[in-house]
C-alpha positions, 0 to 999 in steps of 0.5 A: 694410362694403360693401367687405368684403361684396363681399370675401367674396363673391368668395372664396367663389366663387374656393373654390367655383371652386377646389372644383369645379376640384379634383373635376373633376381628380379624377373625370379622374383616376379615369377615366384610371386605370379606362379599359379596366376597364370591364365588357362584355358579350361571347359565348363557348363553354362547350364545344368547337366542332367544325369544321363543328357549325352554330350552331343545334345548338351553341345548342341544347346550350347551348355559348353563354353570354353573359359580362362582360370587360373593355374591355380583354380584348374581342377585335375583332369578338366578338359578343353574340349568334349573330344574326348567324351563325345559319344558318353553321356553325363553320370551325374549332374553338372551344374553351371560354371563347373569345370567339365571333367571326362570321371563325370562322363560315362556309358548310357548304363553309368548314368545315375550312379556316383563318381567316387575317387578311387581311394574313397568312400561314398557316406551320405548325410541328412541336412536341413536347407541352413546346415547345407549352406542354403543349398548352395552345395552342389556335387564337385562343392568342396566343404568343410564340416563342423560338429556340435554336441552335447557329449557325456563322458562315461564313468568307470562306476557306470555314472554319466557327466554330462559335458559342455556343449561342444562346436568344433571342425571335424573334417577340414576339405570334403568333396560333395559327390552326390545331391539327392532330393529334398524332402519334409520332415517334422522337427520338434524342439522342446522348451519351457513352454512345452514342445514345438513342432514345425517342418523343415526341408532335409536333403541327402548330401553324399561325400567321398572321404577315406576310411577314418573320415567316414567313422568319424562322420557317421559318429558324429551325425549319429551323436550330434548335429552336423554343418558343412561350411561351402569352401573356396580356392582361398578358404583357410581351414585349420583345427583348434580347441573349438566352441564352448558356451563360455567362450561366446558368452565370458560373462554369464560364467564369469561368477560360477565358481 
């Protein structure tokens, strides 16, 4: 009798062993599965900024509030609150909804001049209203850039082939750091008819990249045609063999030998 009393209570600690075993599995599991989904508190702009507009006055108006994100989405170095730069003045524009970084705050002397990261480059490029997203990039928008081109490979005997026309990703995760303004420009297309020429809006867009980002960006801009693609927290980039006109139209190749 005195066996089996000794029995059941050794299974029923194995089960309450087992049991707490299991819930702290579980609690794991949940907490694995709501990393980064956790709400944090972090300060943002409820309107536009102006390059040189001192905290004071910009507080003053109401164009700071405090707002929650996720762990995930919070940017490095936001703050939550403007004590810590409350006698500088904004260096750039700081547009609605962006999160309030003390790099985008400066001296009065400061105003006007880029917030580049330490380890990058400054390159600017020239884009008409389509082939930035329609103006939806702001400085602190993160794009990705594409390339398409018309490329002639250069024979050793001084011939040129010319090769299909090309579309493909050329840098997957930029930061904008600077908007300029837009201007005018002529644009004039040649077809069968003879050439047209209509005008079309083009504005500076200014991207912090390191050293082989900036080759290959001027590169292309210089020899192509170039698009940013504006980019989200969950936006998945990835580089492939791109697009060539037989891939979008199988058809029209389908009896070229």
């Amino acid at each position: 009798m005195a066996r089996r009393s000794v029995l059941l209570i050794v299974a029923v600690l194995i089960a309450l062993v087992g049991t707490s075993l299991i819930v702290l599995y579980v609690q794991g599991i949940d907490a694995r599965a709501t990393a980064g989904q956790e709400l944090v508190e972090v300060l943002t702009a409820t309107d536009v900024i102006d390059a040189g507009e001192d905290v004071a006055a910009a507080q003053e108006a109401g164009k700071f509030e405090k707002s929650e994100v996720r762990r995930e989405d919070l940017v490095e170095g936001a703050l939550t609150s403007t004590s810590s730069i409350t006698d500088l003045v904004a260096v750039g524009t700081i547009y609605p909804g962006e999160q309030i970084l003390a790099k985008k705050f400066g001296n009065l002397g400061d105003a006007g001049t880029l917030v580049i990261p330490d380890d990058k480059l400054a390159v600017s490029v020239e884009l008409t209203d389509p082939e930035r997203v329609a103006g939806f990039v702001n400085p602190g928008s993160e794009v990705a850039i594409f390339v398409s081109a018309d490329p002639v490979l250069y024979k050793p005997d001084g011939k040129e082939q010319k090769l299909a026309q090309y579309t493909g990703l050329l840098l997957p995760k930029v930061e904008v750091v600077g908007v300029g303004t837009t201007s005018i420009a002529a644009k004039t297309t040649k077809s069968e008819e003879g050439e047209e020429t209509e005008q079309v809006a083009r504005t500076i867009l200014t991207v912090a990249v390191n050293q082989e980002d900036a080759e290959k960006l001027i590169y292309a801009d210089r020899n192509g045609d170039i698009s940013f693609a504006l980019l989200t927290g969950d936006s998945e980039v990835s580089a492939n063999a791109g697009v060539r006109a037989a891939d979008i139209m199988p058809g029209a190749f389908r009896n070229i030998p």
